[in-house]
C-alpha positions in Angstrom: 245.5 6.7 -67.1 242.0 6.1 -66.8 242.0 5.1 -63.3 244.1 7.8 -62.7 242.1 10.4 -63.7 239.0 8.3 -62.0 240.9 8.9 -58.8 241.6 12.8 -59.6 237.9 13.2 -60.3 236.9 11.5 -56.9 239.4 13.4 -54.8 237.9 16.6 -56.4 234.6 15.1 -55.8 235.3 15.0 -51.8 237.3 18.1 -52.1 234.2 19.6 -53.0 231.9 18.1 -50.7 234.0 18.9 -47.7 233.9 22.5 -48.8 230.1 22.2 -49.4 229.7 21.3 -45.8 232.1 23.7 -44.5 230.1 26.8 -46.5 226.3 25.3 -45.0 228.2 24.6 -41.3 229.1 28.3 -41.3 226.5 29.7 -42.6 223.7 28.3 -40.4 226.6 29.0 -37.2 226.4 32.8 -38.5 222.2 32.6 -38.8 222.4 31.1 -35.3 224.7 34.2 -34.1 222.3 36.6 -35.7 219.6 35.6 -34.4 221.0 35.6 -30.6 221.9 38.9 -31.6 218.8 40.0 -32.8 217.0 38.1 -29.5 219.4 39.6 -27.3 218.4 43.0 -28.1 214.7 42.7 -28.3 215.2 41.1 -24.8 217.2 44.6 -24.2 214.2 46.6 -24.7 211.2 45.1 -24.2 209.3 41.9 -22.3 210.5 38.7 -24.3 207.5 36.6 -24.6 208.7 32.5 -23.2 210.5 30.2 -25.6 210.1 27.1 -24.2 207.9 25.0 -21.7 210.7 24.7 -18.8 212.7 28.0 -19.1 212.0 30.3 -16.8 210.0 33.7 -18.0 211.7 36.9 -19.6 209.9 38.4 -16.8 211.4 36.8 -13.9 215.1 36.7 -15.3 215.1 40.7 -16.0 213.7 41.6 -12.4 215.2 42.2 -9.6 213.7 41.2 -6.4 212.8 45.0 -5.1 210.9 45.6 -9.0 209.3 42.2 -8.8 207.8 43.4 -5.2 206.8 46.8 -6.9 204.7 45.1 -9.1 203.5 42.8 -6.7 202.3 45.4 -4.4 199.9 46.8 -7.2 198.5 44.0 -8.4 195.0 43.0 -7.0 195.1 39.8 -4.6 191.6 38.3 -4.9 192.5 36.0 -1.7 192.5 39.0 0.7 190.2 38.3 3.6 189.8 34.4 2.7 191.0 31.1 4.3 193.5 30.5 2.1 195.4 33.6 3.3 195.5 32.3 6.6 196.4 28.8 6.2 199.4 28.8 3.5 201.9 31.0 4.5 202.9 31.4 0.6 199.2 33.3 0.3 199.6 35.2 3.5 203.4 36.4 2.4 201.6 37.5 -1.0 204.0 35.6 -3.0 201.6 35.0 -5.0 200.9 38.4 -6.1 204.0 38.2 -7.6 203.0 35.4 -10.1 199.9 37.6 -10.9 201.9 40.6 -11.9 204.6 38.2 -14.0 201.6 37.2 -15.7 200.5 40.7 -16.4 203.5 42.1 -17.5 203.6 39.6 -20.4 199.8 40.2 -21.5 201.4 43.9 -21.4 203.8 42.9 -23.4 201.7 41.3 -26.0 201.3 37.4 -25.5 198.1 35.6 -25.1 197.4 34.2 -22.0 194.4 31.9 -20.8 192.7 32.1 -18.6 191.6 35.7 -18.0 194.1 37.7 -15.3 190.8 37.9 -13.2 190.2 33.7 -13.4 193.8 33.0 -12.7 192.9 32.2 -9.0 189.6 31.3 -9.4 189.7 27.8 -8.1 190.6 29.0 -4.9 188.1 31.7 -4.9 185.5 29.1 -5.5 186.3 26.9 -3.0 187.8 27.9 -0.5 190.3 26.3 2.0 188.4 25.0 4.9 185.3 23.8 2.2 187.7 21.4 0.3 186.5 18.0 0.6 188.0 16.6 -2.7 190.8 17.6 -4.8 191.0 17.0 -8.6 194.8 17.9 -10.1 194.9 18.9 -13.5 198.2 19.7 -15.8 197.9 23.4 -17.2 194.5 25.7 -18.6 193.4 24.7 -22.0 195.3 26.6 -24.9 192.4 27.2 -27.3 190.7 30.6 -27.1 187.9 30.6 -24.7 188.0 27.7 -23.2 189.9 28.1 -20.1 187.9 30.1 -17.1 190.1 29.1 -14.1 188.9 25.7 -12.8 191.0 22.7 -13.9 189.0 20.2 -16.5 186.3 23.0 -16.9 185.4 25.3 -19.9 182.4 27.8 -20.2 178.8 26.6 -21.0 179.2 28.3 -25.0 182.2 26.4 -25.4 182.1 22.6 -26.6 183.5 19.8 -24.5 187.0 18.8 -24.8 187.6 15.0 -25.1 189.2 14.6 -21.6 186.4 16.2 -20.1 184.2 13.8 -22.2 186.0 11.2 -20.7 185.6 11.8 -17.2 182.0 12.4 -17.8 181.8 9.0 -19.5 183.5 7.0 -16.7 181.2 9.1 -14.3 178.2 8.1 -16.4 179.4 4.5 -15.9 180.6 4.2 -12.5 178.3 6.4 -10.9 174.8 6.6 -13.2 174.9 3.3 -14.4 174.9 4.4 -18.0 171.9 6.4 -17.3 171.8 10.2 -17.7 170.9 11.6 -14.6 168.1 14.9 -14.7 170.5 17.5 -13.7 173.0 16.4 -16.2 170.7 17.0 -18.8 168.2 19.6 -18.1 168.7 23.4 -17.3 172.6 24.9 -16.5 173.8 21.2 -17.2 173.1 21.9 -21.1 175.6 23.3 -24.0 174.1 26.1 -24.9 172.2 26.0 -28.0 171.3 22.0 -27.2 167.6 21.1 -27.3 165.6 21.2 -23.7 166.4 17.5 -23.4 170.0 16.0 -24.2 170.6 12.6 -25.2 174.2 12.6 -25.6 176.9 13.1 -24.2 178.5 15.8 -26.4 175.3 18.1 -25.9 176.3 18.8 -22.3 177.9 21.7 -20.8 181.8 21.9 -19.8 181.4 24.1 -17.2 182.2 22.4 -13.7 181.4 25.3 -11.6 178.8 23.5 -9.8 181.7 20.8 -8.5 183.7 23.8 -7.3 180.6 24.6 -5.2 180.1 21.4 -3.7 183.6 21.6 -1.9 185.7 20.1 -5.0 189.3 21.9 -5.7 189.6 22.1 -9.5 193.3 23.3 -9.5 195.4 23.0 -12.8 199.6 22.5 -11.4 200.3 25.8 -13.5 197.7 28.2 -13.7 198.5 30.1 -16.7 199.2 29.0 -20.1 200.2 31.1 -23.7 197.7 30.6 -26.3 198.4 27.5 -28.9 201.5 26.8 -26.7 200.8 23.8 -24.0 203.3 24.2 -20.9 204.7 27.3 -22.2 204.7 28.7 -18.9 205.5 25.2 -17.0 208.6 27.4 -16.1 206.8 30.6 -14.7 206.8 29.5 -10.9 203.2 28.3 -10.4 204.6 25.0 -9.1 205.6 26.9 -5.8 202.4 27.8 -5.3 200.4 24.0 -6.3 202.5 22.6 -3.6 202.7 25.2 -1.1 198.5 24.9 -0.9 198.5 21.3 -1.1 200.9 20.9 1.7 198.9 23.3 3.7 195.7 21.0 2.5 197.9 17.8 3.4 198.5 18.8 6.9 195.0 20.1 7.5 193.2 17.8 10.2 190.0 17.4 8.2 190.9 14.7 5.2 190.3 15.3 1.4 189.5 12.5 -1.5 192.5 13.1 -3.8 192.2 12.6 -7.3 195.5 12.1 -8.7 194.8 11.6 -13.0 198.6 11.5 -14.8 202.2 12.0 -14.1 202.1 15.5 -13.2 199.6 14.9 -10.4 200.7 11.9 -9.2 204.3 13.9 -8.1 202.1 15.7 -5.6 200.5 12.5 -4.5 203.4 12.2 -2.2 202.2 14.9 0.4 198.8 13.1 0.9 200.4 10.1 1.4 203.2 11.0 3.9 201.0 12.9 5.9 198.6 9.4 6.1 202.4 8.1 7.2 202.9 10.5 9.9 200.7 8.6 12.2 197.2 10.3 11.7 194.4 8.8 12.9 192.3 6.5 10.9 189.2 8.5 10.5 191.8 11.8 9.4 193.9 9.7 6.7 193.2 11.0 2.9 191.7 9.0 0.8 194.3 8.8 -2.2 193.2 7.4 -5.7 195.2 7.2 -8.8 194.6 6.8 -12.5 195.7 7.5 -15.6 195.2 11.2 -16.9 191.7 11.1 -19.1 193.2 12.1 -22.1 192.4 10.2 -25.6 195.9 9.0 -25.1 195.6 7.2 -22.0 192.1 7.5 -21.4 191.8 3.4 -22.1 195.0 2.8 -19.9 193.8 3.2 -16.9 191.2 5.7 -16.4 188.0 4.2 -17.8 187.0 1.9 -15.1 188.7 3.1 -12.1 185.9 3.9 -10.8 186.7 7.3 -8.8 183.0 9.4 -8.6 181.5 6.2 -6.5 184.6 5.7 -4.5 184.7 9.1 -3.7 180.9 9.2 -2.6 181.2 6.2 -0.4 184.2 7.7 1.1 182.1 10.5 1.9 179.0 9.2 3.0 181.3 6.9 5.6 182.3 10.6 7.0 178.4 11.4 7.3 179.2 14.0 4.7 177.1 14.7 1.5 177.8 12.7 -1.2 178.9 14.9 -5.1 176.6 15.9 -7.3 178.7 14.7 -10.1 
């Protein structure tokens, strides 16, 4: 009897269980439906801010080609009248107006977005195509407020230095300096703001690379735009389009660029350099192509400290009778 009953009590036991499992199952499969619901119609009535790093933006999805032209056509296109509009036919179709005004129509809609709508293209403003004599490939802006201003790696003078940046400016102090800060490093618009006339470190030096940009290098992040707290989030807006459209039209330029390739999502577009060196260019037109590890904390040690980039770079340069960077 007793085993019996032991038996009753366990097929209860599992009775209940399974009914248990059936009641949470179905209720999370009804909070799942409601909220699809309730997603579906905010998406009805208003811009849907991106969920996810690789899915294309509320923006695009909703718009059909003759309202994405619309808003194209009143957006401002700050590479009217330069190089870049002549050489990449992506520019000189104003495709990338479009981007622009995606990226509008979500601030409009509420989201975050770095960098400012007016620094979105600034790396090509800065440099411009034919004055490109090294390109450096970063992933996407910085996420944290204010630091982002358009140029890959870079972040205004007020703001403090983010560790990849430290990193590249502590391989460059190695490679390049000799361990030995040089003046302009250290003195005037090379400072953090608020650091005493003199810096000794590091840490007390300013983020901002504008001065590269001038010297002929191409800052350019591979998506240009980012939401606030959210790395990648707009990985699926459409900025890849454009990276590669002006780096094929950079790749099959006769003058040759030093490429800096630092991570996996530069080194996919390492591929254009080095087919067009294939194609059967002349020696003194081949790229130079360099790859490293990205400079993060991560994988700063496995692969980017010591590969010695600034010095190859100048050499490379100076070969060219070309001035060598300022770094």
């Amino acid at each position: 009897m007793r085993r019996i009953k032991a038996d009753r009590q366990a097929a209860q036991a599992h009775t209940a269980a399974e009914a248990s499992t059936k009641f949470v199952q179905a209720e999370a499969q009804a909070k799942v439906k409601s909220s699809v619901q309730a997603a579906q119609s905010k998406a009805s009535t208003s811009a849907a801010r991106p969920q996810a790093a690789v899915v294309a933006s509320p923006v695009q999805a909703k718009s059909s080609p003759q309202e994405a032209q619309a808003r194209a056509s009143t957006v401002h296109d700050p590479l009217m009248g330069t190089a870049w509009s002549k050489a990449v036919p992506f520019f000189a179709e104003g495709r990338h107006c479009a981007l622009l005004a995606a990226v509008a129509a979500l601030r409009a809609g509420g989201a975050s977005i770095y960098p400012a709508q007016q620094q979105l293209l600034r790396a090509f403003t800065l440099t411009d195509f034919d004055q490109v004599r090294v390109l450096i490939l970063g992933q996407d802006p910085y996420h944290g407020a204010g630091q982002a201003h358009g140029l890959a790696f870079s972040v205004p003078a007020t703001v403090a230095v983010p560790r990849s940046l430290h990193n590249i400016r502590k391989e460059l102090l190695a490679d390049v300096y000799e361990g030995v800060l040089p003046p302009h490093w250290h003195t005037g618009q090379g400072l953090l703001a608020g650091c005493p006339a003199q810096a000794r470190e590091l840490n007390q030096l300013s983020g901002d690379l504008t001065p590269w940009a001038r010297q002929g290098i191409l800052l350019l992040n591979v998506v240009l735009s980012v939401e606030a707290g959210r790395a990648g989030s707009h990985a699926g807006l459409g900025w890849q389009a454009l990276t590669k459209a002006a780096l094929s039209a950079l790749a099959e330029r006769k003058k040759p660029l030093a490429v800096l390739l630092w991570g996996n999502w530069a080194k996919e577009y390492g591929e254009l350099f080095l087919a067009a060196n294939a194609a059967g260019r002349p020696a003194k037109e081949q790229h130079l192509v360099l790859v490293a590890a990205h400079p993060s904390p991560l994988s700063a040690s496995r692969g980017f400290f010591g590969c010695g980039h600034g010095s190859q770079v100048n050499a490379w340069l100076c070969s060219r009778g070309e001035k060598p960077i300022l770094w």
